[in-house]
C-alpha positions in Angstrom: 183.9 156.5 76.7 184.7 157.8 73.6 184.0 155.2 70.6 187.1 153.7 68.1 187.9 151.6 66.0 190.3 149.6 69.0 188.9 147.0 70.9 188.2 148.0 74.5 189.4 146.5 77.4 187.1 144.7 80.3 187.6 144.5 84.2 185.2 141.2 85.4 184.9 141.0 89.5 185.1 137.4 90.0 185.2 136.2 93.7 185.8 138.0 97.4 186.7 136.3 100.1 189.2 136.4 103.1 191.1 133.4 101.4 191.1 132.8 97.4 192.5 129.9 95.8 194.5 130.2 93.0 196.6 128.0 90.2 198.5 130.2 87.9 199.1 127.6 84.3 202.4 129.2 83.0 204.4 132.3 84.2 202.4 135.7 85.3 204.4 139.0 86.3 203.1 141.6 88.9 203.0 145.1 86.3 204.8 146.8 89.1 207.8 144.6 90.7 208.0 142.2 87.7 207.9 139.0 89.9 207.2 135.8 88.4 203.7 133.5 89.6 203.4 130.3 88.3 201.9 127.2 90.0 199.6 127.0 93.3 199.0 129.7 95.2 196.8 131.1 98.3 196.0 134.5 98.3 194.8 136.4 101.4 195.6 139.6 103.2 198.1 140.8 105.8 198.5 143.9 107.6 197.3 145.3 104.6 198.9 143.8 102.6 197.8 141.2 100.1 200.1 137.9 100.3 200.4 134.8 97.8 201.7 131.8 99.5 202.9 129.0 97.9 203.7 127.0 100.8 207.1 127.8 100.5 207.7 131.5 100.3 205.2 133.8 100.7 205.3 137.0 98.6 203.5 140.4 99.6 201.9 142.3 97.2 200.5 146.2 97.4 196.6 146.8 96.8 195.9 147.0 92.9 198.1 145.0 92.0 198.2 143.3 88.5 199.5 140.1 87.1 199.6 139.8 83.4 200.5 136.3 81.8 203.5 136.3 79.8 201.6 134.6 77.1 198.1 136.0 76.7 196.7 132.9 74.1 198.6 130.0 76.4 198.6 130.9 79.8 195.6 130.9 82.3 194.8 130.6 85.6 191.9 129.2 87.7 190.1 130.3 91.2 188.7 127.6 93.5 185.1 127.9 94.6 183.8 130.4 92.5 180.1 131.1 93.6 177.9 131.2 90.7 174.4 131.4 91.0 174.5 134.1 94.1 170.8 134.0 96.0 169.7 131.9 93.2 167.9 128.5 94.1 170.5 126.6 92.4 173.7 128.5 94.2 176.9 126.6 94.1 180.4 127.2 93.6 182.9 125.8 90.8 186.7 125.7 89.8 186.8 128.2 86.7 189.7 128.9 84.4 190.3 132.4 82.8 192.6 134.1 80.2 194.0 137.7 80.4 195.6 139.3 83.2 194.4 139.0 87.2 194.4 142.4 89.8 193.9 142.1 93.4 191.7 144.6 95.5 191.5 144.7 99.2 187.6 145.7 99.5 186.0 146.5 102.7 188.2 143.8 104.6 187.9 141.7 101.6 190.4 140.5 98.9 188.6 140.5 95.4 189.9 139.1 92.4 189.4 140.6 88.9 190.0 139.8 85.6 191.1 141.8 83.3 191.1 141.2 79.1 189.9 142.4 75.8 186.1 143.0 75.4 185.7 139.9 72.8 187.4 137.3 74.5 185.2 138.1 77.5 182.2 138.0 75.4 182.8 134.4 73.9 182.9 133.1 77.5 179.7 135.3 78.9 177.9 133.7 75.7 178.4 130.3 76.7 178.0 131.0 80.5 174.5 132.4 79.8 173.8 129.5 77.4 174.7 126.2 75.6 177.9 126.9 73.4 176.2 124.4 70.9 172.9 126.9 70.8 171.4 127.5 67.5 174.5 130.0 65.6 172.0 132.8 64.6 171.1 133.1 68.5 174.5 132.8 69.7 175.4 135.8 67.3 172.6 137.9 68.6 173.3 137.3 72.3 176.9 138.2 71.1 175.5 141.7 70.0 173.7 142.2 73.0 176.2 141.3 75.2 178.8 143.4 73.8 176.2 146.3 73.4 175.0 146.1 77.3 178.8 145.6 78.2 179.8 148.9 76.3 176.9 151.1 77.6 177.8 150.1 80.9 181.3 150.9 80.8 180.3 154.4 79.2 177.5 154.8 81.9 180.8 154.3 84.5 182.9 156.7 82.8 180.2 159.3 83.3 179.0 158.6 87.0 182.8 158.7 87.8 183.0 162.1 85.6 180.2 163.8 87.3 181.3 162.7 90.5 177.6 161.9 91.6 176.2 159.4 93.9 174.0 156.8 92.5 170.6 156.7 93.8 168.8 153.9 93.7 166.1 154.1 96.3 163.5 156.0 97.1 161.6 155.8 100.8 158.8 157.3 102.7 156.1 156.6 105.1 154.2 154.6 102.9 156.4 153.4 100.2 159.6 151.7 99.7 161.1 151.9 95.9 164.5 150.2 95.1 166.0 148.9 92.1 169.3 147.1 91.2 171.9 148.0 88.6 174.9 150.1 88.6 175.2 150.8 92.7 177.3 147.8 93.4 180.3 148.0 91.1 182.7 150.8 91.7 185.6 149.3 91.4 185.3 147.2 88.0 183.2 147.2 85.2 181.0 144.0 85.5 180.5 141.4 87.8 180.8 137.6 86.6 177.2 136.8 88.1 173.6 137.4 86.9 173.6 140.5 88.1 175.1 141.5 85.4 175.8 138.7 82.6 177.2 135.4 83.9 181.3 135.0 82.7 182.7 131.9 83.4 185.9 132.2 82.0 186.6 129.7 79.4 185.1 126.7 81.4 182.3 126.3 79.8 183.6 126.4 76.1 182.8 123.2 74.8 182.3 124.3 71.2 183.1 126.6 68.3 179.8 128.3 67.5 180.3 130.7 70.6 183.9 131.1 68.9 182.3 131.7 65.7 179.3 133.8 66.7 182.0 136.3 68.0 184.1 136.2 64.9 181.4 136.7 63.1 180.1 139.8 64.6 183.2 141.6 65.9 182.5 145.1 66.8 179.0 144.9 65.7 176.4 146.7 68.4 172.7 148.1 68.5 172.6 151.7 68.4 169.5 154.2 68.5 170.0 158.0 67.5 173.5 157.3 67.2 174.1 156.1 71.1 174.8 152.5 72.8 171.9 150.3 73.7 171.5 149.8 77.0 170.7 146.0 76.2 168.6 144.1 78.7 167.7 140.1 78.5 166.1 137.6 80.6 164.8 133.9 80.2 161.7 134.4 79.5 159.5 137.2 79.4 156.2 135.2 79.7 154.9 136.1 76.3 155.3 140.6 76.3 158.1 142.3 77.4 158.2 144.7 80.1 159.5 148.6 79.7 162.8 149.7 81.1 161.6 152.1 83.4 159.2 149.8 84.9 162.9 147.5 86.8 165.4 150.3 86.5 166.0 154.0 87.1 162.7 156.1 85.6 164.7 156.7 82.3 162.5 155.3 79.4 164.8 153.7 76.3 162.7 153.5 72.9 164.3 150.4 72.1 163.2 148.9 75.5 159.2 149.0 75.3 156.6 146.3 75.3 156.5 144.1 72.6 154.4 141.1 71.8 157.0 137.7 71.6 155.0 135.8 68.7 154.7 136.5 65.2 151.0 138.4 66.1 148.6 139.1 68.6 147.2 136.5 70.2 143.4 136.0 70.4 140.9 137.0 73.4 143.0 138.5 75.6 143.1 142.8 76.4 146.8 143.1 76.1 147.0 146.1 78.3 148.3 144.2 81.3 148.7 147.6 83.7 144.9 146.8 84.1 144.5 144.2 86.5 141.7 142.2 85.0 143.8 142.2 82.0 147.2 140.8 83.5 145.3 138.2 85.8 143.4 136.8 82.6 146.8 136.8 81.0 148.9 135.3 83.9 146.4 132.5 84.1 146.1 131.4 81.1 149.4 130.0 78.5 148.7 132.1 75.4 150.9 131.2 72.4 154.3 133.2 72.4 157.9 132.1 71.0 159.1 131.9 74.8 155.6 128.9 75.7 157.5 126.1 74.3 158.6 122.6 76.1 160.5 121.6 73.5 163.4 120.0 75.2 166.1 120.3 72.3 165.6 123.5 72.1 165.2 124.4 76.2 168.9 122.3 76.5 170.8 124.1 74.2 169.3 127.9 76.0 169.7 126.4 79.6 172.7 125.6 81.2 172.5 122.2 83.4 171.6 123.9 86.6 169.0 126.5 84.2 167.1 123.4 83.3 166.1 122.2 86.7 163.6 125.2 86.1 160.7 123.8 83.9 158.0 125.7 84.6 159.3 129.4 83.3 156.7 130.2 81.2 153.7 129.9 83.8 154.4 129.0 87.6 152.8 128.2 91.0 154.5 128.6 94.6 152.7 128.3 98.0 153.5 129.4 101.2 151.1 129.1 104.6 151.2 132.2 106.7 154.1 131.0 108.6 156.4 130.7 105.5 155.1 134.0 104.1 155.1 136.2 107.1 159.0 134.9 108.0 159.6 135.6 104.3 158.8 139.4 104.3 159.6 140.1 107.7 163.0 138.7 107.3 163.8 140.0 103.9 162.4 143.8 104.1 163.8 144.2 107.5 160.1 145.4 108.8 157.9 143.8 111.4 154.7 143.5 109.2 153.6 140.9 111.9 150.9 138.1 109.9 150.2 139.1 106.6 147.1 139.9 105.0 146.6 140.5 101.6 149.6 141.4 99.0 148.0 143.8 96.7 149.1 145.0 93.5 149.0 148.5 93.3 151.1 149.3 90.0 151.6 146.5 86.9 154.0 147.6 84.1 153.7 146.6 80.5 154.5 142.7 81.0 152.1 142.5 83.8 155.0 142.4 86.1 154.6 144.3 89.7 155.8 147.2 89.9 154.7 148.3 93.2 153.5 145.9 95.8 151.6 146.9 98.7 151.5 144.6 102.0 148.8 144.5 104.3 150.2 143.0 107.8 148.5 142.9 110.6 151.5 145.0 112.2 152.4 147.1 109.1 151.5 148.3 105.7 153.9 149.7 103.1 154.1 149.5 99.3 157.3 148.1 98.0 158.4 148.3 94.6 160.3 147.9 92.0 160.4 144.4 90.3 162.8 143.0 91.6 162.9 144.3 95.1 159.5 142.2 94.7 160.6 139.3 94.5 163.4 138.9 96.3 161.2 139.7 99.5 159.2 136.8 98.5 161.3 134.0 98.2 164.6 132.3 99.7 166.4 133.4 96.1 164.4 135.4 93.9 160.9 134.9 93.1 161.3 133.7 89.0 159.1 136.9 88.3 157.2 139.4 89.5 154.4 139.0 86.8 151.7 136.9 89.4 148.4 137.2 90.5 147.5 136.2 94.6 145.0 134.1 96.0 144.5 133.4 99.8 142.9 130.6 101.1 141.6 129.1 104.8 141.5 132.8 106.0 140.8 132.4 109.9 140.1 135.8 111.8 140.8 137.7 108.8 144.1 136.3 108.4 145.0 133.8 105.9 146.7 130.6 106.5 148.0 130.0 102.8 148.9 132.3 99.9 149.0 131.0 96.1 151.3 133.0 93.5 150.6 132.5 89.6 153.0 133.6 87.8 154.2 134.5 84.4 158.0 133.9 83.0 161.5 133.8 84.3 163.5 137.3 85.5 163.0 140.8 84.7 161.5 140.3 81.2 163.6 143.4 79.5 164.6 143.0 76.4 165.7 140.2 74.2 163.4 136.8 75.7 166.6 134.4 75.7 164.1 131.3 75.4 161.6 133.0 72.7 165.1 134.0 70.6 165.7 130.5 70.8 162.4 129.2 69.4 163.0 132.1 66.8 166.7 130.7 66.1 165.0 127.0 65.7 162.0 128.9 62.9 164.6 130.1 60.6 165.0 134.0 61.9 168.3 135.1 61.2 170.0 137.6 64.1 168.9 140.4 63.1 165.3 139.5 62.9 165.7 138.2 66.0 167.2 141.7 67.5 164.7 144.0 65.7 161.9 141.7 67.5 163.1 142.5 70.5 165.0 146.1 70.1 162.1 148.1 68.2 163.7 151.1 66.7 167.5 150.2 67.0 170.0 149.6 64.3 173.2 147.6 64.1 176.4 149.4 63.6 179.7 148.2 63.5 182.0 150.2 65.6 185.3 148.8 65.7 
């Protein structure tokens, strides 16, 4: 993609399904046969073909189609039962309304919707799906950056895959090990999904306020660049007091602007931060040393987390338990491998954050190391473990195999990048937004590009 000074264009995947919902709020017109939509309308596909049905006349449509509304500021439409949340503990679906145009993909026996609209309208709605529209304005308007940052990389990143021609590899497997990692594999034919996978867009249902409004006026076009490229620009909740290196989740490409960094305003005392040495990360993961991300403070917490975010209160240090029977079903189930009871989970490979980077599991039918982060910890859990940064103890071990397994963990997702709750806390101190992205981006530089 090839940087100017016009604002870009961004294709969202909203929902598949066999059967999608849809209410169109003033008059949209196919690009092709310039047919008018406008009202209720069920979308599902045909011999191929897609069809909206209105209950009275039914209208077939050809794969790729686009709708564009006749009136981009007024009109909008809405999908029913929108899954937000996907795999997450607190999954559920939701009406949401969008602006800017709607294409229909048949996909693998699937029809998929996808909205289509201009990059800053799309980031006003992801910055008040990932938090509270009312957040603090400085860390609205450095989520803004980020967003639009990550958003443009990825759309480059796209452009060159598709250039090349290559296929994306995002797994590597032997004998003994089992490496994956999540990231660009799963979107081929749009830029971003609307989920967590990528950054959550909710349309414009969850724009109660102006600051998210604002926080995008206010920074139109602006980005973080190092040596004259797009940030690839990474964020999760909480990073549990450091922040973990790129390389360590995704593909083995270090970023300088993605490395470990301390989240408080100096180094806290009586701890060896060099958390790839085990002694080091278990003293850290046990323990709640100071960091802008340890806070409690529920004003702050409610304007970072969304109403089903704050049913998580424990981000910063955790606990789950599982008797053998929960554990074993867990792994077995998840990794597709028979590792019979389980054993011992041993880490084998921390990265900077103390997060796991390669697992190894000890069955009584099987042993393999697993990797990377977040291939972790979806095999242990329903949804996805909050992190991978824990230390294990078993208890009540009978015949060498023990009935109950303890995780202690540290902070909430990946751990890349900007620490959404410690930017907060930094928001609520008086750091302005581009203290708060220096922080977090060491090395990078803002740049207005269009």
């Amino acid at each position: 993609m090839v940087l100017t000074m016009q604002q870009p264009e961004v294709s969202v995947g909203i929902l598949s399904d066999k059967e999608i919902k849809i209410v169109f709020y003033g008059n949209f017109i196919t690009s092709d046969t310039y047919q008018y939509f406008n009202g209720k309308y069920t979308a599902y596909i045909e011999n191929d073909k897609i069809i909206l049905d209105n209950g009275k006349d039914k209208t077939k449509l050809d794969n790729n189609t686009i709708l564009v509304p006749d009136d981009f500021e007024s009109n909008s439409f809405v999908l029913r039962d929108v899954i937000i949340g996907k795999r997450f503990h607190w999954e559920k679906k939701e009406n949401q309304r969008f602006l800017g145009s709607l294409k229909f993909i048949i996909d693998k026996g699937l029809l998929t919707t996808v909205n289509i609209l201009p990059v800053e309208h799309y980031l006003t709605s992801v910055i008040s799906s990932e938090m509270s529209a009312t957040s603090p304005p400085e860390l609205l308007k450095a989520h803004a950056i980020i967003s639009r940052s990550w958003l443009l990389a990825q759309i480059e990143k796209s452009e060159q895959f598709k250039a090349k021609d290559a296929a994306y590899k995002s797994e590597i497997l032997s004998e003994t090990e089992l490496i994956k990692w999540y990231d660009r594999e799963d979107h081929t034919l749009y830029d971003v999904c609307a989920d967590d996978h990528c950054q959550r867009y909710q349309g414009i249902t969850k724009l109660t306020a102006h600051n998210a409004q604002d926080a995008i006026k206010d920074t139109v076009g602006l980005v973080l660049m190092y040596n004259n490229k797009l940030c690839d620009t990474r964020f999760s909740k909480s990073c549990g007091g450091i922040s973990e290196a790129f390389e360590n989740v995704w593909e083995p490409e270090p970023k300088p602007y993605l490395t470990k960094i301390i989240d408080y305003k100096f180094e806290p005392d009586g701890y060896d931060l060099d958390l790839k040495k085990e002694t080091a990360a278990e003293k850290w993961i046990r323990n709640s040393p100071p960091a802008f991300c340890n806070t409690t403070d529920r004003k702050i917490l409610s304007t970072v987390l969304l109403e089903y975010d704050q049913e998580t209160t424990d981000f910063y240090r955790w606990k789950v338990e599982y008797t053998q029977n929960e554990i074993a079903e867990l792994i077995n189930t998840k990794s597709d491998f028979d590792f019979g009871n389980i054993i011992d989970l041993i880490p084998i490979e921390r990265g900077e954050s103390g997060r796991i980077i390669k697992l190894k599991i000890i069955g009584s039918d099987k042993t393999l190391t697993v990797g990377k982060e977040l291939y972790v910890r979806k095999i242990l859990s329903d949804t996805h473990l909050y992190s991978s940064a824990f230390v294990v103890d078993r208890e009540n071990i009978v015949d060498g195999i023990p009935q109950r397994f303890i995780l202690t963990g540290a902070g909430w997702g990946h751990g890349v990048g900007l620490c959404q709750i410690g930017a907060a806390v930094m928001s609520e101190m008086g750091y302005k937004f581009d203290e708060i992205l220096l922080h977090y981006f060491k090395s990078a530089n803002i740049k207005k590009i269009y």
